[in-house]
C-alpha positions in Angstrom: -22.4 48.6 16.0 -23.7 47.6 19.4 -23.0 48.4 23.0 -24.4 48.2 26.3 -25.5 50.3 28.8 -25.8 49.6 32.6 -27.5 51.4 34.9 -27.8 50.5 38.5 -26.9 47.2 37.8 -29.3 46.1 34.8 -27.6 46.2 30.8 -29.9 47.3 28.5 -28.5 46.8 24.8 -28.2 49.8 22.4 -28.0 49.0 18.4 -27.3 51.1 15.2 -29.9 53.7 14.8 -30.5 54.4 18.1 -30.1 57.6 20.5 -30.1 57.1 24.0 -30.1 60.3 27.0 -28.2 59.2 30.4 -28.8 61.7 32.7 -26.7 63.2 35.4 -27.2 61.2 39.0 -27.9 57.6 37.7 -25.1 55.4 38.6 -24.0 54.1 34.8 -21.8 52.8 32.9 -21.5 51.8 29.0 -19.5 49.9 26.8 -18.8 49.0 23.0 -20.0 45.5 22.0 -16.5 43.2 21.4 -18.1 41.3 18.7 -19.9 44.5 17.0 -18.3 47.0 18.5 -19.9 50.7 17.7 -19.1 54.4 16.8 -20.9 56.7 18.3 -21.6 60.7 18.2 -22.2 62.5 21.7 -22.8 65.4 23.5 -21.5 65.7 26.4 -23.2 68.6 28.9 -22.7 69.5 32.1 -23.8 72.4 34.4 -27.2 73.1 36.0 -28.8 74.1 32.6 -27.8 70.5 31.4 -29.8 69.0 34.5 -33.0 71.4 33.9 -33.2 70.9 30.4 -33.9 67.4 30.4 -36.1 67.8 33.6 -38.2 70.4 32.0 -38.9 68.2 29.0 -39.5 64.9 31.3 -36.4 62.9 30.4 -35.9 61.4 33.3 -33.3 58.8 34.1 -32.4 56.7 31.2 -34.6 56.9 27.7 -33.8 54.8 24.1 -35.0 56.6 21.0 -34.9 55.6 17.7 -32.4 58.3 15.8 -35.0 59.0 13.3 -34.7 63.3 12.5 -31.8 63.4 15.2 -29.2 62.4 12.6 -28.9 65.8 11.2 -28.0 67.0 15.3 -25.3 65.2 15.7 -23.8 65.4 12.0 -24.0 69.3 12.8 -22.2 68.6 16.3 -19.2 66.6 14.7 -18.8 69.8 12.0 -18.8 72.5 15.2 -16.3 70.8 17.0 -14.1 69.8 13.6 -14.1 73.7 12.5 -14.9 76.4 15.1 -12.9 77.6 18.2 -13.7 76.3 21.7 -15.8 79.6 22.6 -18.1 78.9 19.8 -18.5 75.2 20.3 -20.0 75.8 23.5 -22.2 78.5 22.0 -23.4 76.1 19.3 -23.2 72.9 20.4 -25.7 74.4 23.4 -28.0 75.1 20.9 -27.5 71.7 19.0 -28.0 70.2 22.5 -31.7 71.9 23.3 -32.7 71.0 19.5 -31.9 67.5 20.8 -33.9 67.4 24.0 -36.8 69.2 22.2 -37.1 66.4 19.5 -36.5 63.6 21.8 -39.0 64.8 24.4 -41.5 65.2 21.5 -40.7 61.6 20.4 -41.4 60.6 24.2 -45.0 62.3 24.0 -45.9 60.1 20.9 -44.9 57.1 22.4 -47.3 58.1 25.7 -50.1 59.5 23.1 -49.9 55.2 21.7 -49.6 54.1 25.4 -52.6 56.4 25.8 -54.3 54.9 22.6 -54.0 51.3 23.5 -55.3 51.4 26.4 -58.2 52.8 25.2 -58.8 50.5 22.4 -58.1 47.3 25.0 -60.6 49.1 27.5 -63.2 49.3 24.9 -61.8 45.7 23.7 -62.7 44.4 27.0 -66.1 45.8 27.5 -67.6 44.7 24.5 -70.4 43.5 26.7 -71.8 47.2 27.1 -71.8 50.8 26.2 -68.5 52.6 26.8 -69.0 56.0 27.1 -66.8 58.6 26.0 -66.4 60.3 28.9 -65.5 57.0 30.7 -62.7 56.5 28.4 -61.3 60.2 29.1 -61.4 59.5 33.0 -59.0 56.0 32.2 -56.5 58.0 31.0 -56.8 61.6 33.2 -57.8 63.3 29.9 -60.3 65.5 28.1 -63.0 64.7 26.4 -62.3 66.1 22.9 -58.6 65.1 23.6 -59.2 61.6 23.9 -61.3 61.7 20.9 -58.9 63.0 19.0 -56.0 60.6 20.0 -57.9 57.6 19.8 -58.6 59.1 16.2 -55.4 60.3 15.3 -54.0 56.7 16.0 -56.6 54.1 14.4 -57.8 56.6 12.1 -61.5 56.3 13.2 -63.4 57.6 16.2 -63.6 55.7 19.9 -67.8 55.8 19.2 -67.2 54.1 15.7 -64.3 51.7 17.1 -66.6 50.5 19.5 -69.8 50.0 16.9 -67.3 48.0 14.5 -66.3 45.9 17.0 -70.5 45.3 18.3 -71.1 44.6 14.8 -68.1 41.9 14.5 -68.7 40.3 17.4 -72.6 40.0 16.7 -72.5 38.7 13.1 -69.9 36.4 14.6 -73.2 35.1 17.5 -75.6 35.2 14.7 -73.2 33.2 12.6 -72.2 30.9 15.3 -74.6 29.9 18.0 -78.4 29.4 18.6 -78.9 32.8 20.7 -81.5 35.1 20.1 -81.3 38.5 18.4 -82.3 39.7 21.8 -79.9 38.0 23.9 -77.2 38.7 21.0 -78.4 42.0 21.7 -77.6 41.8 25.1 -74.2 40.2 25.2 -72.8 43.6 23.1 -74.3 45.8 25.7 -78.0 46.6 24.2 -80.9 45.6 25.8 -83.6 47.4 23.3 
């Protein structure tokens, strides 16, 4: 089904297949659609290990996830608290409970690594008038050389250097194809002057 959440004033729907982390502090509320109304599976924490956890990780605030490899978390949760006594629930469902922060705060890397990505392909995107340099695209995003090479790669399959060549190439045969400019000033207009 569907609910909603609401935190400081602004709802934010939540569908099927969805996890989402409301941390302690917000002012929130949720509800169950009355249309759609859903089931849902949670863990409830609360203590200052609940608080650091979270913090540690960087969930912040309020995060959506898709459920994708959490499932099998929350499953194990409903068993614990169907079949064992109260002293091992706590024990267990703690454990359940970091397993769920760790795989949600990895989910919340990948999504920054594509933030990261995209905004290295629209930089080079935008600059198809010159040379970007690889070391230019690290500084945009506060990063390593080698580790923006290899996140650029590791998301398009193909290096920022080659990226930026297919993209001189396209937009070349696409002046040569198109307009009356000179190889030289074709040359030019992608960023090379020789």
């Amino acid at each position: 089904g569907t609910g909603y959440i609401i935190i400081d004033g602004k709802p934010t729907e939540v569908s099927a297949g969805k996890v989402y982390l409301l941390c302690a502090g917000e002012n929130q509320e949720y509800y169950s659609s009355e249309d759609d109304p859903w089931e849902k599976v949670f863990i409830n924490t609360s203590g200052p290990l609940a608080q650091i956890i979270p913090q540690t990780f960087g969930l912040k605030g309020f995060n959506i996830f898709d459920s994708d490899g959490l499932e099998d978390i929350f499953e194990r949760v409903e068993q614990i608290v169907e079949k064992t006594s109260e002293a091992d629930d706590c024990k267990n469902t703690a454990v359940l409970f970091f397993e769920a922060i760790y795989m949600l705060a990895k989910k919340q890397r990948d999504l920054k690594h594509r933030d990261e990505a995209v905004k290295l392909k629209s930089y080079i995107d935008e600059n198809i008038q010159r040379v970007v340099k690889n070391d230019e695209l690290a500084c945009l995003i506060f990063r390593s050389y080698d580790y923006c090479i290899k996140l650029f790669t590791a998301e398009y399959g193909i290096t920022p250097y080659e990226y930026q060549l297919k993209c001189k190439i396209e937009y070349t045969c696409m002046l040569l194809n198109n307009t009356n400019m000179s190889i030289a000033d074709v040359g030019a207009a992608v960023g090379y002057t020789d």
